[in-house]
Backbone and ligand atoms as CSV (ligand in chain L), in Angstrom:
chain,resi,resn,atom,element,x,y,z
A,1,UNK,N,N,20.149,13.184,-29.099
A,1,UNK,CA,C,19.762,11.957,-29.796
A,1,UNK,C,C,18.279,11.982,-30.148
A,2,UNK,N,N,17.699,12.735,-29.065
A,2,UNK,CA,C,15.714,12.621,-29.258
A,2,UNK,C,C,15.329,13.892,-30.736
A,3,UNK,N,N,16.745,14.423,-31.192
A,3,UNK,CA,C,16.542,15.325,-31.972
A,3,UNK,C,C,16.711,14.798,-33.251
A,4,UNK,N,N,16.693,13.620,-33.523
A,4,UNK,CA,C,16.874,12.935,-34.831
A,4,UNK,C,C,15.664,11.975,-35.201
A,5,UNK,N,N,14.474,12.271,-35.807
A,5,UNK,CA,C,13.363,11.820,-35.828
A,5,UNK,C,C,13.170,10.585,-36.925
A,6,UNK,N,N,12.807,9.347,-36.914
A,6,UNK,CA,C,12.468,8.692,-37.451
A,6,UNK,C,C,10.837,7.976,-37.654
A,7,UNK,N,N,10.455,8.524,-39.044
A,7,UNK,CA,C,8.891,7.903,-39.094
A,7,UNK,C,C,8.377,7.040,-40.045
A,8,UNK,N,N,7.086,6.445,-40.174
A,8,UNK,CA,C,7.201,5.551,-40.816
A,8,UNK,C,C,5.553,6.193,-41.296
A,9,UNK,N,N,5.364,6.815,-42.670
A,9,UNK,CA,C,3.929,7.534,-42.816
A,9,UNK,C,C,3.027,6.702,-43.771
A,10,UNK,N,N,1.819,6.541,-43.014
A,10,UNK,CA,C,0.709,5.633,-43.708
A,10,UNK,C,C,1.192,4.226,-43.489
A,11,UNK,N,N,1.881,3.845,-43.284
A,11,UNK,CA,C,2.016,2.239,-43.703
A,11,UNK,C,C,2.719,1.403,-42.188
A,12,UNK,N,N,2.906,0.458,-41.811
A,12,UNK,CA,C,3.236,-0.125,-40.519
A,12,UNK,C,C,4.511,-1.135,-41.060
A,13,UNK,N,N,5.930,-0.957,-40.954
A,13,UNK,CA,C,6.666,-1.401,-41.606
A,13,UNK,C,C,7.046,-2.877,-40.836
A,14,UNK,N,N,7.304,-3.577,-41.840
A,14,UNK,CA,C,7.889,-5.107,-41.658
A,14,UNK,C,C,8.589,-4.681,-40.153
A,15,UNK,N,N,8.639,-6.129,-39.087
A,15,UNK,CA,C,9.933,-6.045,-37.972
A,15,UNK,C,C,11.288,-5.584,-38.308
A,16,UNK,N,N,11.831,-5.838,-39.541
A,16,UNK,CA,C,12.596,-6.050,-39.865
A,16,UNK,C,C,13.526,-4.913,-40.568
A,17,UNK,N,N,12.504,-4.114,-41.178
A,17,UNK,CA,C,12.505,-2.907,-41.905
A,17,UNK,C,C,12.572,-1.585,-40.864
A,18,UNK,N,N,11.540,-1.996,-39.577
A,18,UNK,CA,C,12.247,-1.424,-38.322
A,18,UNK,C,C,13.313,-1.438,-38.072
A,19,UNK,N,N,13.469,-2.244,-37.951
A,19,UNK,CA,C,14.797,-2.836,-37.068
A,19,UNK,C,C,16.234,-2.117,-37.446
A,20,UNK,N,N,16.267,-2.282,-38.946
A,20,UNK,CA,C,17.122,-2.110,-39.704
A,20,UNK,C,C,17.495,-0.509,-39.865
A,21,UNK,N,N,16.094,0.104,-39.732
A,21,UNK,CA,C,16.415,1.634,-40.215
A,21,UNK,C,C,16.646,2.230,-38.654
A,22,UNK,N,N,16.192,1.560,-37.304
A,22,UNK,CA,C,16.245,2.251,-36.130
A,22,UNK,C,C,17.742,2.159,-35.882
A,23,UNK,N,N,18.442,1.069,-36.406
A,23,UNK,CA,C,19.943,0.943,-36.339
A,23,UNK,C,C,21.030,1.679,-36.877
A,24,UNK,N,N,20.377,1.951,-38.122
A,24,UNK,CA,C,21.323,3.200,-38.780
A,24,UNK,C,C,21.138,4.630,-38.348
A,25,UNK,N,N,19.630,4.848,-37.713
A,25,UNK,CA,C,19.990,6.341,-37.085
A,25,UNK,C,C,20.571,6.188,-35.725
A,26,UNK,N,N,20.655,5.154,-35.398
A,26,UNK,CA,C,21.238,4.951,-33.718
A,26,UNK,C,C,23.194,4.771,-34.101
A,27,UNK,N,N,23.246,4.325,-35.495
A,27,UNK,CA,C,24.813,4.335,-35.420
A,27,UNK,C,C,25.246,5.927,-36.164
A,28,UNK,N,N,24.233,6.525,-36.964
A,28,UNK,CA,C,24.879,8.059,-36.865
A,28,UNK,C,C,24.577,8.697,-35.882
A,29,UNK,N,N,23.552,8.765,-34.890
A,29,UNK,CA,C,23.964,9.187,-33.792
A,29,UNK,C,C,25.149,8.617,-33.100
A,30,UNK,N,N,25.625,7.924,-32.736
A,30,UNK,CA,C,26.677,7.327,-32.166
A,30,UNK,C,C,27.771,8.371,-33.021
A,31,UNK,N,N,27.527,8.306,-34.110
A,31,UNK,CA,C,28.873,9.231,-35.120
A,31,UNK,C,C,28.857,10.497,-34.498
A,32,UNK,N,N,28.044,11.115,-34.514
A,32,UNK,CA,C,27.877,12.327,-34.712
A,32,UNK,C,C,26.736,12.624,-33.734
A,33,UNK,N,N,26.810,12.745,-32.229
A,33,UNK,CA,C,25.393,12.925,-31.427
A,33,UNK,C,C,24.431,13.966,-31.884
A,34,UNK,N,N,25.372,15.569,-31.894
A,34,UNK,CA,C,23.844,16.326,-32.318
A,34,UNK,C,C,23.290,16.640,-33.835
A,35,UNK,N,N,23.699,15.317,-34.487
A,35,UNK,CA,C,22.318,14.971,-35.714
A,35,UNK,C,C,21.104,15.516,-35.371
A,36,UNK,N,N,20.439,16.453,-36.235
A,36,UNK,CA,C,18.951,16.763,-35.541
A,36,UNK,C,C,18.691,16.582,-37.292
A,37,UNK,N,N,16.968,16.488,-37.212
A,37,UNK,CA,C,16.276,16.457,-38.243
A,37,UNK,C,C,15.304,14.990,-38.187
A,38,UNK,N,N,15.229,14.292,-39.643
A,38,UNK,CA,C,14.133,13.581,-39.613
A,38,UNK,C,C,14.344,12.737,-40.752
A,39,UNK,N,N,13.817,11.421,-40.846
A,39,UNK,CA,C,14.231,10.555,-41.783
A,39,UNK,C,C,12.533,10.178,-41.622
A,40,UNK,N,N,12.023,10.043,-42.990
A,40,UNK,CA,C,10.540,10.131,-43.123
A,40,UNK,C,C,10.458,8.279,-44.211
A,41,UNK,N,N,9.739,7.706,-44.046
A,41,UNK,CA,C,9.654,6.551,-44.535
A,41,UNK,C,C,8.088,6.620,-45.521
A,42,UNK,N,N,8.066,5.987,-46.086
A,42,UNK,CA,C,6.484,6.067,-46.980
A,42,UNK,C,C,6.807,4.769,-48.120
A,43,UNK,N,N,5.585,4.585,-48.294
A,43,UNK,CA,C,5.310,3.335,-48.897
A,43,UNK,C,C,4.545,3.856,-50.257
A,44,UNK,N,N,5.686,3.593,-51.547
A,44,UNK,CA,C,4.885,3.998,-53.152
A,44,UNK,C,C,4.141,2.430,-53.668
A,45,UNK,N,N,4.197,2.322,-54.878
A,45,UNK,CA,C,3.277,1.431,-55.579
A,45,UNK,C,C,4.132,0.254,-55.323
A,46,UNK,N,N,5.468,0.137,-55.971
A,46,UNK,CA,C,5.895,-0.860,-55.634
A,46,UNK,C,C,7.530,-1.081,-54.790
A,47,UNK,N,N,7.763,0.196,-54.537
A,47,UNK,CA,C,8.946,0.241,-53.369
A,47,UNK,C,C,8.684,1.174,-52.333
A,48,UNK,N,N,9.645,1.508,-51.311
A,48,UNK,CA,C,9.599,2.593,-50.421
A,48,UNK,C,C,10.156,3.518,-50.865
A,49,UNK,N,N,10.046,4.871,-50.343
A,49,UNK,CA,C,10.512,6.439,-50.280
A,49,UNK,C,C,11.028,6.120,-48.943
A,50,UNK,N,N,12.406,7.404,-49.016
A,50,UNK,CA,C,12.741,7.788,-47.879
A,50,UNK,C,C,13.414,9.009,-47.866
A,51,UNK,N,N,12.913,9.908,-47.136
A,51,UNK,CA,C,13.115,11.803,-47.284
A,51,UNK,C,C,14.140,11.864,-46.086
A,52,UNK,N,N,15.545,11.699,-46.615
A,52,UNK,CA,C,16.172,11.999,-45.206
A,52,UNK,C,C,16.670,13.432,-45.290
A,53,UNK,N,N,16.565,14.103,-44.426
A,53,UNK,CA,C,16.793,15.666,-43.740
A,53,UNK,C,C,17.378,15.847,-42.724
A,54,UNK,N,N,18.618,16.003,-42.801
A,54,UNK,CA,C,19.356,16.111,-41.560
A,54,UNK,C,C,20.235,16.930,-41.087
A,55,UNK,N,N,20.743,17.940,-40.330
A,55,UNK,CA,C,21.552,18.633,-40.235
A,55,UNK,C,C,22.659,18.876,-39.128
A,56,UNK,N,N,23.907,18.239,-39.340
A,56,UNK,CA,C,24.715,18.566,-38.251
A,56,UNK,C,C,25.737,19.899,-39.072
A,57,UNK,N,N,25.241,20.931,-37.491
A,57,UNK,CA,C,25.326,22.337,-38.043
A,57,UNK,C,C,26.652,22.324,-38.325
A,58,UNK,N,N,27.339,23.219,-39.884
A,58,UNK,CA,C,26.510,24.146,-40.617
A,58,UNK,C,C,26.245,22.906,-41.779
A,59,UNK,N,N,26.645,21.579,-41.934
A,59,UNK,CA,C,26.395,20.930,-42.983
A,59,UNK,C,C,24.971,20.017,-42.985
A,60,UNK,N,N,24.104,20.138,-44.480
A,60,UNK,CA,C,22.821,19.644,-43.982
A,60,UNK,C,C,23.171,18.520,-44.929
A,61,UNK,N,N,22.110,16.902,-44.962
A,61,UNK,CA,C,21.917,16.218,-46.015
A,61,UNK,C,C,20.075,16.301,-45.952
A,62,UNK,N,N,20.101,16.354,-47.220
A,62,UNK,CA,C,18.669,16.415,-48.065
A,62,UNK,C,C,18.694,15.309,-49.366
A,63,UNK,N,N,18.211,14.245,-48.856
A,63,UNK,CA,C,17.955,13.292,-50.216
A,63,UNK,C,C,17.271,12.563,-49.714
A,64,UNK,N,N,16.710,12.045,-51.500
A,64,UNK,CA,C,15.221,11.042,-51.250
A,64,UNK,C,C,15.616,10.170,-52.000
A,65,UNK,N,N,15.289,8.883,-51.375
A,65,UNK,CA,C,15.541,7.741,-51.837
A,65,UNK,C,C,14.435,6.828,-52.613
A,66,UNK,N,N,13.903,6.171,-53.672
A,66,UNK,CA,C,13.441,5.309,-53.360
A,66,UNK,C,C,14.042,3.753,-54.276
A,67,UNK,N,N,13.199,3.210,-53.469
A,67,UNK,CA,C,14.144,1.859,-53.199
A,67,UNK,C,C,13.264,0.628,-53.145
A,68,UNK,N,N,13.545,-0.812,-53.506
A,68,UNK,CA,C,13.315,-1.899,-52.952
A,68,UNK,C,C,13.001,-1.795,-51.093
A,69,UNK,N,N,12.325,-2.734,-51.064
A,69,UNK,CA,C,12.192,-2.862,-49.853
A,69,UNK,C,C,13.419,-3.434,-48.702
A,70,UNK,N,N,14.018,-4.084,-49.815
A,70,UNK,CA,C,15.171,-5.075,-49.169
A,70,UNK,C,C,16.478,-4.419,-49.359
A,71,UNK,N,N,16.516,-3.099,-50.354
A,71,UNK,CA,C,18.048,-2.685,-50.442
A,71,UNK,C,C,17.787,-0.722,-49.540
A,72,UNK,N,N,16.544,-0.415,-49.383
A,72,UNK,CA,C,16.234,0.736,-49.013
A,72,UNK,C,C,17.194,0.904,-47.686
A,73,UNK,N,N,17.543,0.733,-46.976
A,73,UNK,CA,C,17.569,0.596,-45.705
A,73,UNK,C,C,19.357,1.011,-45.938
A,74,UNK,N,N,20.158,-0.191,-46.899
A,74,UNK,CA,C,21.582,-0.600,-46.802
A,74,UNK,C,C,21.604,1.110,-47.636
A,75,UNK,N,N,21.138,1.286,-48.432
A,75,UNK,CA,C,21.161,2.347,-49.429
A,75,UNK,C,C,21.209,3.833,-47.808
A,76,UNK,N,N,20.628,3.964,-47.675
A,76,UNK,CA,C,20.137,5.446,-46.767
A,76,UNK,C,C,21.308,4.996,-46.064
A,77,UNK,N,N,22.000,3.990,-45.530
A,77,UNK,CA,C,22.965,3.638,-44.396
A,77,UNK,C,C,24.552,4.607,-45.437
A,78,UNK,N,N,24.704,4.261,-46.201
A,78,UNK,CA,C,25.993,4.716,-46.996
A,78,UNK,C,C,25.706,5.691,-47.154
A,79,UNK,N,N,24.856,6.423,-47.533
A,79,UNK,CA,C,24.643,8.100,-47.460
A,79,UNK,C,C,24.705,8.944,-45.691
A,80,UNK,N,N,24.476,7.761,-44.763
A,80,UNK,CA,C,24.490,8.637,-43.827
A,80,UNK,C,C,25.971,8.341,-42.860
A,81,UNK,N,N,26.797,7.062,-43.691
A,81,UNK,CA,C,28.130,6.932,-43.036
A,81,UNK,C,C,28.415,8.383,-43.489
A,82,UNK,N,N,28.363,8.530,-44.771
A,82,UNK,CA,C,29.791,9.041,-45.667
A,82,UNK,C,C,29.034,10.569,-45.058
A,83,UNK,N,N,28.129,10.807,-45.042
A,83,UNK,CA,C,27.621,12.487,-44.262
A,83,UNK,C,C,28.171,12.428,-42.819
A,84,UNK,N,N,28.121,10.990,-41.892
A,84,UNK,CA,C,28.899,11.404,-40.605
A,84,UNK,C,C,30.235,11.373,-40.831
A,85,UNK,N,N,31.050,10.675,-41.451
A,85,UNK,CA,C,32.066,10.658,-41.720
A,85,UNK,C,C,32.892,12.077,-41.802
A,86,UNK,N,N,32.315,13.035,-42.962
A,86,UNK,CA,C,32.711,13.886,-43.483
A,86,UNK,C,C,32.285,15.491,-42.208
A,87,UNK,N,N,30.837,15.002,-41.477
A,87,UNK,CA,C,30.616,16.193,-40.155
A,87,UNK,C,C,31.631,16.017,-39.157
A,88,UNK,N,N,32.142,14.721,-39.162
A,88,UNK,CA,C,32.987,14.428,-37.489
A,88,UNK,C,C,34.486,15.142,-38.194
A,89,UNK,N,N,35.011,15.106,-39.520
A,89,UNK,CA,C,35.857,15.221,-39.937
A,89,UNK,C,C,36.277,17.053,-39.773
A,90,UNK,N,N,34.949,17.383,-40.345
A,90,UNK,CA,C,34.813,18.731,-40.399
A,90,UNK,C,C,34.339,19.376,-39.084
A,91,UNK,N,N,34.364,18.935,-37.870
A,91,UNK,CA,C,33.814,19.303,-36.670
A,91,UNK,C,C,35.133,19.162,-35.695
A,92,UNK,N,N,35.715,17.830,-36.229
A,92,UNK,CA,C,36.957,17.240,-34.806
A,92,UNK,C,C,38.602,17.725,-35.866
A,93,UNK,N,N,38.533,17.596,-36.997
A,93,UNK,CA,C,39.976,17.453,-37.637
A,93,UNK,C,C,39.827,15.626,-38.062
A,94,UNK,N,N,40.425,15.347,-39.072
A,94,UNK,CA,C,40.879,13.933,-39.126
A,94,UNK,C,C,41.734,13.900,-38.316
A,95,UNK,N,N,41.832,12.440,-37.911
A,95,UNK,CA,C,42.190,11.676,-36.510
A,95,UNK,C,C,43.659,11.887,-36.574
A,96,UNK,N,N,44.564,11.511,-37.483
A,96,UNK,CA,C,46.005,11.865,-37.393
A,96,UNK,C,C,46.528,12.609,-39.045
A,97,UNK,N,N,47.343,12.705,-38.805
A,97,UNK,CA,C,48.153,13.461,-40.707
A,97,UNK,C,C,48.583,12.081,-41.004
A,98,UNK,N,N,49.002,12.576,-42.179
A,98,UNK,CA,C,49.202,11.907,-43.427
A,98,UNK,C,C,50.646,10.291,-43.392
A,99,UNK,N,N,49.951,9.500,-43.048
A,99,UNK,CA,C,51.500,8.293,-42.638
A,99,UNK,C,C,52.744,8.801,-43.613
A,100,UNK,N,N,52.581,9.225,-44.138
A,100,UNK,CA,C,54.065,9.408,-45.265
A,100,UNK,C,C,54.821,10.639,-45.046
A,101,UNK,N,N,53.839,11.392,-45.010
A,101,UNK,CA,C,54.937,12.994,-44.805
A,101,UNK,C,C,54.405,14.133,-43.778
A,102,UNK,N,N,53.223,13.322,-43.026
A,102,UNK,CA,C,52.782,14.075,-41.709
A,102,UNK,C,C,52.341,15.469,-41.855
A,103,UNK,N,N,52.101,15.654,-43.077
A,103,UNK,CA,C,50.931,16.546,-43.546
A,103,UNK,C,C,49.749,16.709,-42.855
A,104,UNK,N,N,49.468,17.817,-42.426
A,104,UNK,CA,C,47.906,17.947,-41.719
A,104,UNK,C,C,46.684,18.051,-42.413
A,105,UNK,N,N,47.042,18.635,-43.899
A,105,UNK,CA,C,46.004,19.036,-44.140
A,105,UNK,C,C,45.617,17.732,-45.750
A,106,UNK,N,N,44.470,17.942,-45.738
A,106,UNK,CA,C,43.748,16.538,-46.879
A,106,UNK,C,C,42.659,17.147,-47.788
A,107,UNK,N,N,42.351,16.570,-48.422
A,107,UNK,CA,C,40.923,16.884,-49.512
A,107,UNK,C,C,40.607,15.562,-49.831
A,108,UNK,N,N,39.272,15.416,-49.600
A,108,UNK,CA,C,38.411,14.685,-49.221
A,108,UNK,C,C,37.155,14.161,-50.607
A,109,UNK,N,N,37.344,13.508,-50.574
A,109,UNK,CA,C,36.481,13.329,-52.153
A,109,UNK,C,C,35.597,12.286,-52.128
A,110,UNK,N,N,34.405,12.321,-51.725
A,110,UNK,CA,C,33.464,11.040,-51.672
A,110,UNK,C,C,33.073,10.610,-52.944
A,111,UNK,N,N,32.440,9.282,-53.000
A,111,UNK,CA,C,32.295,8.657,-54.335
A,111,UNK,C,C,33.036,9.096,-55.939
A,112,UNK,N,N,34.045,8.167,-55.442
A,112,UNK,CA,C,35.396,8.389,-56.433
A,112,UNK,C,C,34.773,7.373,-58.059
A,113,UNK,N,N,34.685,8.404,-58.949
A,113,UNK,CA,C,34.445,7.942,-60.126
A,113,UNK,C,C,35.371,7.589,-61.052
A,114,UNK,N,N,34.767,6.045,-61.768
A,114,UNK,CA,C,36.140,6.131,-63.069
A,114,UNK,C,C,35.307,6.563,-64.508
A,115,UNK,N,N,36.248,6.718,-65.021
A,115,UNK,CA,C,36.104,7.324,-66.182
A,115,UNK,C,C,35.103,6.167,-67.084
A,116,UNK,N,N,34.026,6.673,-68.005
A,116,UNK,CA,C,33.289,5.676,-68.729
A,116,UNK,C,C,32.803,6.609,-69.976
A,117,UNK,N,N,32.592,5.959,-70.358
A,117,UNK,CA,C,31.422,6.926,-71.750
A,117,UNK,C,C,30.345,7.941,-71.688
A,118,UNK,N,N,30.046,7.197,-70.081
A,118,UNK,CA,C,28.549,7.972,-69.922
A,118,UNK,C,C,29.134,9.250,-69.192
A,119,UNK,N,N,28.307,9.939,-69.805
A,119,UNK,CA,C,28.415,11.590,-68.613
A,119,UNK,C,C,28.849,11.376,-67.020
A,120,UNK,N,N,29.704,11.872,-66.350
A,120,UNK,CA,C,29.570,12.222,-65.288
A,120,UNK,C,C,30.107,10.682,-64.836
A,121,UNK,N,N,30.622,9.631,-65.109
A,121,UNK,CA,C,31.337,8.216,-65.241
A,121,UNK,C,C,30.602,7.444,-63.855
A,122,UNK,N,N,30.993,6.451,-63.496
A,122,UNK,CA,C,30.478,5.442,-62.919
A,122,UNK,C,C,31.063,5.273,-61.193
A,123,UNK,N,N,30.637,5.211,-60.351
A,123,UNK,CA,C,31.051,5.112,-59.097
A,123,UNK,C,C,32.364,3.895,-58.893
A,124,UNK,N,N,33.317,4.336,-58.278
A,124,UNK,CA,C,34.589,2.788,-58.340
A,124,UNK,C,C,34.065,2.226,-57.225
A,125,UNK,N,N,34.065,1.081,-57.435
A,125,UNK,CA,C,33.859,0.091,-56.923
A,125,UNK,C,C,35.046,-1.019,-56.111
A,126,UNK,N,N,35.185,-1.195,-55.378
A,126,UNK,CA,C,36.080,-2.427,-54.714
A,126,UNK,C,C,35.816,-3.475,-55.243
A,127,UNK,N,N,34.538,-4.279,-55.661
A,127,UNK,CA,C,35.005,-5.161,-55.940
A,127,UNK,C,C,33.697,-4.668,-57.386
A,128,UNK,N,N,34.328,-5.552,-58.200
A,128,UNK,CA,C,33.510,-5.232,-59.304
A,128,UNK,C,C,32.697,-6.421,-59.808
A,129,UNK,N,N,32.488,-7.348,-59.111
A,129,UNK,CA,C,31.301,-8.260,-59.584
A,129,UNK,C,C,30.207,-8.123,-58.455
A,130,UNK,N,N,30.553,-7.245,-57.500
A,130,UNK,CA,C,29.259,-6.678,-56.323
A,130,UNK,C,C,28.685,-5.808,-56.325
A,131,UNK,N,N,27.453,-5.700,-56.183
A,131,UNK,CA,C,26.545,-4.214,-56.483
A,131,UNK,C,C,27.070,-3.383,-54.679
A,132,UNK,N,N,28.091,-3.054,-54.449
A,132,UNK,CA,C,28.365,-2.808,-53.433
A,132,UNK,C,C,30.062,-2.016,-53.022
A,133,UNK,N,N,30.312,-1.086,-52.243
A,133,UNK,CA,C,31.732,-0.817,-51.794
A,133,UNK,C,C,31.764,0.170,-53.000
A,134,UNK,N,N,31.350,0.828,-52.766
A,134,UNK,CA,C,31.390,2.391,-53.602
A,134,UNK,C,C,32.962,2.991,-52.813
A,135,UNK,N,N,34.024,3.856,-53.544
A,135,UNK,CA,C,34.749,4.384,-52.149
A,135,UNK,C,C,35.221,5.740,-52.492
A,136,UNK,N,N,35.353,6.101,-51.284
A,136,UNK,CA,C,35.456,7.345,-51.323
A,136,UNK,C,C,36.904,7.491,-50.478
A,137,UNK,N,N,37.349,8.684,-50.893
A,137,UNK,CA,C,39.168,8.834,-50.992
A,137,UNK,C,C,39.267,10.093,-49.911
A,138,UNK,N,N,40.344,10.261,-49.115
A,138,UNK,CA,C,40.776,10.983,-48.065
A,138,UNK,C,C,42.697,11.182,-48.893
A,139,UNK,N,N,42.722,12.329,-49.479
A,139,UNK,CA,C,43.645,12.795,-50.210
A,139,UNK,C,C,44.677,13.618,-49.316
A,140,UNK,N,N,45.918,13.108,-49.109
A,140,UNK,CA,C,47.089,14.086,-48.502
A,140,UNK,C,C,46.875,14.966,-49.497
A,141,UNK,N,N,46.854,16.391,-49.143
A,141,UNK,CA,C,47.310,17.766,-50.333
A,141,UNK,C,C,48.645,17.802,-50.135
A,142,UNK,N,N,49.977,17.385,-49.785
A,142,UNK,CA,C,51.081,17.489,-49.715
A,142,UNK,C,C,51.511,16.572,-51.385
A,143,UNK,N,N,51.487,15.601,-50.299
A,143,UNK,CA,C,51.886,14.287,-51.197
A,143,UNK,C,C,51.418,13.525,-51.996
A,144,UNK,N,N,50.220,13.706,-51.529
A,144,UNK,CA,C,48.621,13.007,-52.727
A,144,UNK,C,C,48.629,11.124,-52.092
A,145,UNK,N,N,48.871,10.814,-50.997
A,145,UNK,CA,C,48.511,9.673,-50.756
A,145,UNK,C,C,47.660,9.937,-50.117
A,146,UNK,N,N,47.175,8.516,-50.577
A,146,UNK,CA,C,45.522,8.332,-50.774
A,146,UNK,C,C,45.052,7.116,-49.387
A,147,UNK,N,N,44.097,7.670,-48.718
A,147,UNK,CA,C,43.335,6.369,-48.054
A,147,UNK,C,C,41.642,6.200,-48.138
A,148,UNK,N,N,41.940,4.515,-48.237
A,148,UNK,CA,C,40.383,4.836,-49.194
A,148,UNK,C,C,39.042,4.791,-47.811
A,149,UNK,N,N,38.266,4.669,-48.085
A,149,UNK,CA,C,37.167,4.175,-47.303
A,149,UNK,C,C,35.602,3.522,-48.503
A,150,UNK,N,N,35.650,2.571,-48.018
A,150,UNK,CA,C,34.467,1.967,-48.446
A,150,UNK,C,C,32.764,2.203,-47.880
A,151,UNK,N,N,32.382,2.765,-48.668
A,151,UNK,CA,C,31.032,3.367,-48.240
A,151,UNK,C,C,29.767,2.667,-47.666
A,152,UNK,N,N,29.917,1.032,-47.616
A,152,UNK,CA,C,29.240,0.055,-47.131
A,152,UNK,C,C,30.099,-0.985,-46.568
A,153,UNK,N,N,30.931,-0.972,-45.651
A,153,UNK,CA,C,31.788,-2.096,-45.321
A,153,UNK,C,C,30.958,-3.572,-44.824
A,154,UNK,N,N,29.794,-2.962,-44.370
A,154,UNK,CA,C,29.152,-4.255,-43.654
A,154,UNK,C,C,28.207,-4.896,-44.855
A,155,UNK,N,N,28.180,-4.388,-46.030
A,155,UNK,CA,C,27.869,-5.737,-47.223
A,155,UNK,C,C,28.789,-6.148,-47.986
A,156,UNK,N,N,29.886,-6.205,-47.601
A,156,UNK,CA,C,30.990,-6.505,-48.714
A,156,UNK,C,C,30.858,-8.294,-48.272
A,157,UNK,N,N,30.375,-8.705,-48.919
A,157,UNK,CA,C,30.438,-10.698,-48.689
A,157,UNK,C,C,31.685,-10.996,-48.925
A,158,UNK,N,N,32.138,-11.185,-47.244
A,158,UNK,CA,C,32.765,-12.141,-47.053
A,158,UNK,C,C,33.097,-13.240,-47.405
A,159,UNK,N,N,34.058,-13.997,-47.439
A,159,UNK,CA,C,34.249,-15.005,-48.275
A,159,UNK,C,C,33.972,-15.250,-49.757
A,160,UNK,N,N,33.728,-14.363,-50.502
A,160,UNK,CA,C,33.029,-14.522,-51.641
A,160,UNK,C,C,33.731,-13.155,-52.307
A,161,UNK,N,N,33.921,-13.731,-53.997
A,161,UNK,CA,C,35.058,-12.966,-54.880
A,161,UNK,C,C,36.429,-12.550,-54.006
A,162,UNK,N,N,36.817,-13.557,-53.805
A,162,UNK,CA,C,38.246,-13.746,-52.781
A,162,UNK,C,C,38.049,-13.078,-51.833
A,163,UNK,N,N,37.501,-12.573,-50.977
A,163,UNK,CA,C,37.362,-11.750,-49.601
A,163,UNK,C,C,37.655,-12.016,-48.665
A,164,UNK,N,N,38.512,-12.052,-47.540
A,164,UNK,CA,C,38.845,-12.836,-46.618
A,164,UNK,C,C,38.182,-12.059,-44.997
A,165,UNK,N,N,38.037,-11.918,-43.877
A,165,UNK,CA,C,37.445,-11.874,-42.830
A,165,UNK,C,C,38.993,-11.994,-42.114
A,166,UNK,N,N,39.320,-10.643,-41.709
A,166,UNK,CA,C,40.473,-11.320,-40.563
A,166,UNK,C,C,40.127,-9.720,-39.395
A,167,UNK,N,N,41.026,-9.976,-38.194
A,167,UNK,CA,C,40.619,-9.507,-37.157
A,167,UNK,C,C,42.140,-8.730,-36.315
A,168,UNK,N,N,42.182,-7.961,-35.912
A,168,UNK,CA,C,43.563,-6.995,-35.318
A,168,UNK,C,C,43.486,-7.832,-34.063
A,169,UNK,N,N,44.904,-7.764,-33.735
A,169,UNK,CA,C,45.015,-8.750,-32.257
A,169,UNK,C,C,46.068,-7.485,-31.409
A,170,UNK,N,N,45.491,-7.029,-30.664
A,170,UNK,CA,C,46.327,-6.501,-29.350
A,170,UNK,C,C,47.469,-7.517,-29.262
A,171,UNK,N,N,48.714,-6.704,-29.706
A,171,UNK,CA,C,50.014,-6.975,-29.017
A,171,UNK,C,C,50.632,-8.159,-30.217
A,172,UNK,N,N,50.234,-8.556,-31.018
A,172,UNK,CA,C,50.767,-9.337,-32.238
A,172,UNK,C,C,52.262,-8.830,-32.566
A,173,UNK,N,N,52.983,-10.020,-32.950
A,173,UNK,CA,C,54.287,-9.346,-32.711
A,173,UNK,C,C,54.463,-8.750,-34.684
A,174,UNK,N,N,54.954,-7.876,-34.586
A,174,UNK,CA,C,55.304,-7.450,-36.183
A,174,UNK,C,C,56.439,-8.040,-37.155
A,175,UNK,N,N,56.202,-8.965,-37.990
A,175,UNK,CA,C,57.557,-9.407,-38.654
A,175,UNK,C,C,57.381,-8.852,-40.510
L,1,ZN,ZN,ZN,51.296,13.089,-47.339
């Protein structure tokens, strides 16, 4: 865990801006313990940089962000689910095969694009009046069913553009 470095260069960041970025390397460590490398913070003219470098062996991430002050943080968090996501995947096996035809094996496709005019098309989105829920697809190679994952689950607003908030209950009876 002491092998995953977080800094903050030249500048003394908001409580908050702490707070926020010490949480996301403490929940990819939690993903993925031997994360080693360094997430470098810096302050430009009118947003932040952030140089994240990280490598859980043999797969590395190398990207620089910059950003608002207020979206920097949520931004570096979805790049470093979908990188633990994809090391634990490629380190442990996905967790079970395929619900339909118990297929073991999958292809994996992060930030699933739809088709648009522009080159190289537009990230899909879950909900489409939110700047948010990019998703990325976990593909049976048998059968081609699909399970999605949302690349920011913890900004998807609740209650808002029909969203509902519900919760799994141990032992609920099934009808
Ligand atoms: Zn299948």
């Amino acid at each position: 865990m002491n092998d995953l470095v977080l800094r903050f260069e030249g500048f003394e960041p908001e409580e908050g801006l702490r707070r926020s970025a010490e949480a996301a390397v403490k929940a990819l460590c939690a993903r993925v313990p031997d994360a080693r490398g360094q997430i470098v913070f810096s302050r430009l003219w009118l947003s932040l940089r952030a140089v994240v470098n990280i490598e859980v062996s043999p797969r590395r991430l190398e990207v620089t962000l910059e950003e608002d002050d207020a979206v920097i943080v949520a931004r570096m968090l979805i790049r470093l689910r979908r990188f633990a996501r994809l090391a634990r995947w490629e380190r442990q096996g996905v967790e079970r095969p395929c619900g339909f035809c118990d297929c073991a094996r999958f292809v994996y496709v992060p930030r699933v694009r739809q088709d648009t005019e522009n080159a190289g098309g537009r990230p899909l989105q879950i909900l489409f009046a939110a700047s948010c829920g990019e998703m990325d697809a976990l593909v049976c190679a048998e059968c081609g069913h699909v399970e999605w994952f949302v690349s920011d689950p913890d900004e998807l607003p609740v209650g808002a553009h029909g969203t509902t908030e519900l919760h799994h209950r141990p032992g609920a009876p099934y009808r």
